[in-house]
N, C-alpha and C positions, 0 to 999 in steps of 0.2 A: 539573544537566541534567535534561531530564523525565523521563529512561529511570531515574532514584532512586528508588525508593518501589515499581514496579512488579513484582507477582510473578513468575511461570516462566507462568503462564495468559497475561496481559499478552504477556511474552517470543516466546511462541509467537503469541500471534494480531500480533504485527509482525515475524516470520517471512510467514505467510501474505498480511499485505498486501504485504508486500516482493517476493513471486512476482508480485502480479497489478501492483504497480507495475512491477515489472521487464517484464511484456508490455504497459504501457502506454506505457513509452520505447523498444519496437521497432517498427518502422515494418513488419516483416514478420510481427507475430505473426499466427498467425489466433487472428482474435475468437472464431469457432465455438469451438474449442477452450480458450480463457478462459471463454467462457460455461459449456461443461460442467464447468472446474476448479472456478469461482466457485458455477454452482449445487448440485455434488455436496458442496462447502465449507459451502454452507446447509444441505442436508436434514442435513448431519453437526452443525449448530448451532454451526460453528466461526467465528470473528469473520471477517467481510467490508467493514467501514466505522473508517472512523478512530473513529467512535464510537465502535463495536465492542469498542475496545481504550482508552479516553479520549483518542486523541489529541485530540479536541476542543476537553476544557479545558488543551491546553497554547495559551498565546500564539503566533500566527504567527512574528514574531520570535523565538521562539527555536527551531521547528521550521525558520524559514531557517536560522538557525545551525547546525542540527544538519546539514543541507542543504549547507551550504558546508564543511562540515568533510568530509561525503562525495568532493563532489568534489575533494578538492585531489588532485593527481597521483602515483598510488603507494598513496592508496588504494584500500580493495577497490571502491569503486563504481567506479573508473577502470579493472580491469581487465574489470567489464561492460560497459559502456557509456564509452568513451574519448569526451572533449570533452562530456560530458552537462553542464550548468553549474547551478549551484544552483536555478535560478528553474525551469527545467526538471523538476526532481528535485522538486522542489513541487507544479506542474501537475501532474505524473504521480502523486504521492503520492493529489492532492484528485480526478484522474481518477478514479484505481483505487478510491478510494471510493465515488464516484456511481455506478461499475459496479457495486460491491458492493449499494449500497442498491436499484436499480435489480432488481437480480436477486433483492435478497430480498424486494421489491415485490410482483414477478412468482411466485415460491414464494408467497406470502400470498394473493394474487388465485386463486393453480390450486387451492387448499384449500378 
């Protein structure tokens, strides 16, 4: 599985995407308040983009995999998000990316 190989750095910056993905499969988060997580996340230099952390070069297929193996029922992502279904958990993953790069975009432009 892709999470093999990856250090405690790694580890933690898919901690930190897993927050902003997680306010990107709530339909009530406020944004404001993601923007402030996501940009004080930047000035600290801490990962914000699946880049960030390589998920990039893993294969889609097997980041679905790792996706459906979340949602199966009884796991931990079923008791955030009950009914969230794999494909979902993906869009929100490559979401909370584009927020990520987006905001450190916008930190790079204000410097």
């Amino acid at each position: 599985m892709f999470m093999g190989g990856f250090g405690p750095g790694i580890l933690c910056g898919v901690l930190l995407i897993g927050i902003v993905t997680q306010l990107m499969l709530d339909p009530e988060a406020d944004m404001a308040q993601a923007e402030e997580l996501v940009d004080f996340m930047v000035r600290l230099g801490l990962p914000v983009t699946m880049e960030d952390i390589r998920l990039d070069q893993v294969p889609e297929e097997e980041l679905m995999a790792w996706c459906r193996k979340q949602c199966v029922p009884g796991n931990r992502l079923d008791a955030i998000a009950q009914g969230i279904t794999a494909e979902e958990l993906m869009r929100a993953m490559h979401a909370a990316s584009a927020f990520g790069a987006t905001r450190k975009q916008r930190a790079k432009s204000q410097s």
